[in-house]
N, C-alpha and C positions, 0 to 999 in steps of 0.2 A: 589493630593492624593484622590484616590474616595473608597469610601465603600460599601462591597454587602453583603448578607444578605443569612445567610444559615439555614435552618431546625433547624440548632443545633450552630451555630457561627455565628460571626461578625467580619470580619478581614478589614483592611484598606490594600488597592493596589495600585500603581502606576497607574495601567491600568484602563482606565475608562470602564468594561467589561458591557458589552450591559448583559442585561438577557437572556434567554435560553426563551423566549415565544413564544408560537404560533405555527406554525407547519414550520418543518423542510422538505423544498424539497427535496428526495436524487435522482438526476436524473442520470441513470446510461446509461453507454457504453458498450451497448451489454446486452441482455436479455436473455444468456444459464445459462451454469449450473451452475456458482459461482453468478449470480444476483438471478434468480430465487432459487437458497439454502438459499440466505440473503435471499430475502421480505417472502418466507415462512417459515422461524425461525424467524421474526420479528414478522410474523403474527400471530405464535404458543406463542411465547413469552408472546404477548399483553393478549391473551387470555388463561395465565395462564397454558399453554399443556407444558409447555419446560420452561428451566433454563436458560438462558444468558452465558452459559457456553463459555468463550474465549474471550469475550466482556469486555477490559480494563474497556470503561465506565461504564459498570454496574453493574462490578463485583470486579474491581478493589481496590482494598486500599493503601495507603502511609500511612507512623510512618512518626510524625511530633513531632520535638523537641527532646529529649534525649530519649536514649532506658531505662533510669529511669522512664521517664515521661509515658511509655506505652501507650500512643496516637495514636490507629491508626483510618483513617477515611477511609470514601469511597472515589472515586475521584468524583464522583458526590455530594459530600458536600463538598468538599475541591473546587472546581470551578464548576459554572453553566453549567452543559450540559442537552443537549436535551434526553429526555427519549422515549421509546421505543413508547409510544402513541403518541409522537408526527410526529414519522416520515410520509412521502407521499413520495409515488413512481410514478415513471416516468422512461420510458427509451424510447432508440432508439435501431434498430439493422436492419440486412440488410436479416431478414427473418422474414413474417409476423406473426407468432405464437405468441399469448396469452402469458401472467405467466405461465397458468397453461397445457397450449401445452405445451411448451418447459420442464416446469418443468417436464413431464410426456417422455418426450423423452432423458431427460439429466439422466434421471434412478438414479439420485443421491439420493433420499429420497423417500424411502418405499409407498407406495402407498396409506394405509394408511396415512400416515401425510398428503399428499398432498391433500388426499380429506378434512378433517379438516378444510383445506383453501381454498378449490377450489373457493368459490364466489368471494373474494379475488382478486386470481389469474387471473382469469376470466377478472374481470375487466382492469384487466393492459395490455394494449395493443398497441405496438411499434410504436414509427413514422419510418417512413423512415429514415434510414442510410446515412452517407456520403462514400462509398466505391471506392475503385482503386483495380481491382484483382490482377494489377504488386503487389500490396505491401502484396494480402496474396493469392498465387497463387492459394492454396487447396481448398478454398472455392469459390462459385459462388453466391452470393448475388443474391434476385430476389424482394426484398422489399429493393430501394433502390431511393437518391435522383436522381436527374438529372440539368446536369448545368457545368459551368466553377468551375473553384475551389474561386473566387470569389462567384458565385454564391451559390456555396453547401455551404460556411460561412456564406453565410447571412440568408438563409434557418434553420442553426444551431440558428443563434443568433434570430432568429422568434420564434422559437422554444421554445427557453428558456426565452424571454418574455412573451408567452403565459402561461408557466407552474408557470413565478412568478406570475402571477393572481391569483394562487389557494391555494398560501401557504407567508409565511410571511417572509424566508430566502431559498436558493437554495447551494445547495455542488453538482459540479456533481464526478463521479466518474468512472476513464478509467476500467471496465470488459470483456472487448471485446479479441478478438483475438492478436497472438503476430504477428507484421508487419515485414516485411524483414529488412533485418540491411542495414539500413543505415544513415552513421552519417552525422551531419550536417556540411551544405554549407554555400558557399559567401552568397547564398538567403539567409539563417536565421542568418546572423549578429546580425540587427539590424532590430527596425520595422521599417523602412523603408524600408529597403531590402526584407524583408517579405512579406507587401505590397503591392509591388511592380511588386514581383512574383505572389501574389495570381490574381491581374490583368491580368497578362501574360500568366494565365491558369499555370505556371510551374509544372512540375511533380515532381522534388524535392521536392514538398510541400508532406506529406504525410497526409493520412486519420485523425490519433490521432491526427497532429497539426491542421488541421483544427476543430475539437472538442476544444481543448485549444484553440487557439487562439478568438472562438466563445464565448468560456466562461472568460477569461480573457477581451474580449470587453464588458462582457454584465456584469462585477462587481463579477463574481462567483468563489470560490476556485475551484480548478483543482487536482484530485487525479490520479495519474497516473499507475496503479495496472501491469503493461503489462511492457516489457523493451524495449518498443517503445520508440522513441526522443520527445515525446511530449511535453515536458516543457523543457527540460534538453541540450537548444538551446538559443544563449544569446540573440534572438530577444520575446523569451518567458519569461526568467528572466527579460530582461528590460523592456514589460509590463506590467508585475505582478507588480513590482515596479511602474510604474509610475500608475497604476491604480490602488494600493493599494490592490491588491488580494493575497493572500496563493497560492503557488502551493509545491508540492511536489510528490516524487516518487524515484525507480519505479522498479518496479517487488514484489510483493505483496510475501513474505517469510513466505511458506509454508511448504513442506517436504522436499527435501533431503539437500537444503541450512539453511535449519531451521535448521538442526542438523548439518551442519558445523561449525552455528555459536554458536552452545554451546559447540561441540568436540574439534575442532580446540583451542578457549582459554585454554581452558582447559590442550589441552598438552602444549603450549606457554607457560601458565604460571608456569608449572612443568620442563620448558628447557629441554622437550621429541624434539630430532630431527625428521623429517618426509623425508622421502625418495620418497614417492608415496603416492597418492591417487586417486585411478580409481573410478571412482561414474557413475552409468548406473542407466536408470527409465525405465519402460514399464508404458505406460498408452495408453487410449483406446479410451478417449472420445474427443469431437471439436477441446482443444489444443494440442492432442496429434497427431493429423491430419492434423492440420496445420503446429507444430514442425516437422513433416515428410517432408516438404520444405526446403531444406540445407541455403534458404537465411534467413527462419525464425527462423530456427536452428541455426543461426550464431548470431540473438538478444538475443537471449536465452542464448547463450554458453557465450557471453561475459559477460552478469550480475551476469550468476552461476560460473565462473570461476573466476573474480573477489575479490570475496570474500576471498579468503587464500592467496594471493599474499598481501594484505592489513594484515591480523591475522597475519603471516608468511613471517613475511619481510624479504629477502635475504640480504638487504642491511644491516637492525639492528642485524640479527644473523644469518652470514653467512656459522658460524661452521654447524647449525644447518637444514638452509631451503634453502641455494644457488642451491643444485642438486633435489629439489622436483621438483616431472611430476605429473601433475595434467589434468587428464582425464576427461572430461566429456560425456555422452552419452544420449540419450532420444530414446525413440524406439516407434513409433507407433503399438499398439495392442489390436483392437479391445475389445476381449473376457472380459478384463480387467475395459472396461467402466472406470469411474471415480475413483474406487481404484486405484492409483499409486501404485507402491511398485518401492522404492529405493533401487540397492545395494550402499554399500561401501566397498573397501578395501582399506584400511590405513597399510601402511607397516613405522612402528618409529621405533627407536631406542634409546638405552638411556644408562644407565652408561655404559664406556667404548667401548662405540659403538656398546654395543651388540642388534641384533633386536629382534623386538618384532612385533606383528598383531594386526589389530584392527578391524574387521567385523559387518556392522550393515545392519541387512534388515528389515524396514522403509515397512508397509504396510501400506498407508496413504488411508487419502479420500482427494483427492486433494480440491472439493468445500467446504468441511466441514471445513476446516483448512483455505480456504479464506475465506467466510462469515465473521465470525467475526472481519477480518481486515476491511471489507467493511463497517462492521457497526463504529467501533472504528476512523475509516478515516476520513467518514463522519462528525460524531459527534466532532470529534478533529479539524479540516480542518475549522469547525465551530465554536467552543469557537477560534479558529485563526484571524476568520475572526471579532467575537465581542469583540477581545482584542485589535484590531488594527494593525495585524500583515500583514507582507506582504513580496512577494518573495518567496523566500526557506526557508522550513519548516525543518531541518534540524534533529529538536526533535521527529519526527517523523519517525525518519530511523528506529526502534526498526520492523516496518511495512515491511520493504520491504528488497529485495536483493543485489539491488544497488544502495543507497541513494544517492539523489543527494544534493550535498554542493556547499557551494561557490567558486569560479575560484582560482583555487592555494588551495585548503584543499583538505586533502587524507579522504575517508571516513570512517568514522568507525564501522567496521560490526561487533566487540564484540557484540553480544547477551545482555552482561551482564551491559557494558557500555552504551549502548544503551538505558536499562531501567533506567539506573540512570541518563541519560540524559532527558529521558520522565519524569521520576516523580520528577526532580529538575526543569525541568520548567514548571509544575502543580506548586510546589513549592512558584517558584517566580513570578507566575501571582498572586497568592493566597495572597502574600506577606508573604508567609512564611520564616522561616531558610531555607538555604539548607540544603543537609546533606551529609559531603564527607567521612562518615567516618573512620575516623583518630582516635578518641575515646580515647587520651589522658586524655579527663576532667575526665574519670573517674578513674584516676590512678595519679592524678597533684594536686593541690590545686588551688583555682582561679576558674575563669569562662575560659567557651570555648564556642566555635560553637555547635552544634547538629551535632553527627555522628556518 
């Protein structure tokens, strides 16, 4: 039982939980438009210009104990996390631009903000990349490593011993582009197999597992924001375990699956049938470029398409969701730059079969809606790693669009479950009650649980 020490409390926990000291690495994968939105909202942040708006850690609150008790904290006093002055940045990417180049060409924040930061920005400036154009055809890398795919790992894991010199813990986190689909092989069994291949130069190895596997040898959690295979391969599960590191992912849930995963329960739990739902984006900017590639369009399609076949199980209510088509579409367009805009039409129906519409158009900023995952990933991936946690991060799916879990769990994309999964184990790191609640005690006699 070990004890940590909060602003405002004293709780005893299981978990012997390291402090939150010193300065947090966050070394990112790929340096466009959703890294460079984080490091200058973190940058604006520190210096007081901006509110943490979106940002679990530091904006976050849990009710702890009974809705009597009216207790609610922040999550940063309910568990040690790293605060906004602690972060340091680091990336790689497979074009040589600055922060504050890219940030001025990804057009996603006002020109103003950016000069705010520009010194900042300035400063941050890219190693070389690990790239394969087989795996994202649209783009041509020209800041990039050189070498076997043995050799681009090891160049990775140099890489990120040099950058633990400069700070006290390391999270990195996958930003980069979405790679062609393809799912894993006999090579990523096991690490051995893995191994074995990377030896062999094999091309099954893709670009994002050699980032994971670089970071997984060198002790670091692995976030994986992209619906790449990058961890979500049992020769990467079985390292994270044997090396004790966090991984989790993947596809960072943004706009038009963000609102599936709050509509979709929603009718579920009202026993609305759905009949259809065709969902199409236009976006403009790197990934809407790269998604213009049908092989990288097929990673994409399977993480976003995913999600209602899980909400909307045929099998558990087949009155209901056995004949649902479920369309997705992504459209390269320019003019558009980084605003996305979602359609949907949702065609349900409900008592007596009768139908009904349902139409939403989702004008998002696609970097502005990741940012704040990237910061929360980070910082979370982190109290992970000073809890003693390892493997699949599960609690974490609330982040993403296609969480990964363990071999034989279906995943759970409720939105809503999702958060009660995150703040119930903030909960029991904390050594808090959980809280399911069920909310009897306050209608029964007796004690109960918190809910």
């Amino acid at each position: 039982m070990a004890v940590w020490h909060s602003m405002r409390m004293t709780r005893k926990t299981k978990y012997d939980i390291k402090p939150a000291e010193g300065k947090l690495g966050v070394l990112l994968v790929g340096l466009g438009a959703v890294s460079t939105t984080f490091i200058a909202g973190v940058e604006m942040i520190r210096r007081g210009l901006r509110k943490p708006i979106g940002v679990q850690a530091w904006m976050g609150r849990a009710r702890l104990g009974k809705r009597t008790d009216n207790r609610f904290v922040k999550l940063n006093e309910l568990v040690p996390l790293a605060k906004p002055e602690d972060l340091v940045f680091a990336a790689w990417d497979i074009f040589p631009d600055n922060a504050y180049e890219a940030a001025l060409k990804a057009g996603v924040l006002q020109n103003e903000d950016v000069q705010q930061v520009r010194d900042a920005l300035i400063a941050i400036k890219p190693m070389p990349g690990a790239f394969d154009q087989d795996y994202i055809k649209r783009l041509d890398g020209t800041h990039i490593k050189k070498g076997t795919r043995r050799q681009l790992a090891d160049q990775l894991r140099a890489d990120i011993r040099e950058f633990k010199k400069k700070v006290d813990r390391v999270v990195i986190v996958w930003a980069a582009s979405t790679e062609a689909y393809r799912p894993g092989g006999p090579v990523h069994q096991s690490i051995a197999t893995f191994e074995a291949a990377l030896d062999e130069d094999r091309h099954e190895i893709a670009p994002s597992q050699l980032y994971s596997y670089a970071a997984l040898m060198e002790g670091v959690p692995f976030a994986n924001g992209a619906p790449n295979m990058a961890v979500d391969v049992p020769c990467m599960v079985e390292l994270a375990k044997k090396n004790g590191v966090p991984i989790c992912g993947k596809d960072f849930k943004t706009g038009q699956t963000l609102m599936k995963t709050i509509v979709a329960p929603g009718l579920k739990n009202r026993l609305l049938g759905i009949s259809g739902w065709f969902s199409t984006n236009i976006l403009g900017n790197r990934d809407g470029e790269v998604l213009d590639d049908p092989e990288s369009f097929k990673s994409k399609e399977v993480s976003k398409k995913g999600v209602l076949d899980t909400i909307c199980s045929a099998e558990t209510f087949p009155e209901l969701y056995k004949d649902l088509y479920h369309k997705v579409c992504i459209n390269y367009y320019p003019p558009r730059g980084d605003a996305k805009e979602g359609w949907d039409n949702i065609d349900i129906f409900g008592w007596l079969g009768y139908p009904m519409q349902i139409k939403i158009d989702f004008l998002c900023r696609d970097s502005i809606l990741a940012a704040p995952i990237v910061a929360d990933l980070a910082i979370f991936m982190d109290l992970a790693q000073r809890t003693g946690f390892k493997g699949i991060q599960e609690w974490l799916s609330f982040f993403f669009k296609s969480p990964q879990t363990a071999a034989g769990v279906y995943p759970e994309h409720d939105l809503h479950i999702q958060k009660i999964k995150f703040k119930n184990t903030l909960r029991h790191i904390a050594g808090e009650e959980l809280i399911t609640h069920l909310g009897l005690e306050y209608y029964e006699d007796g004690d109960a649980k918190p809910a």
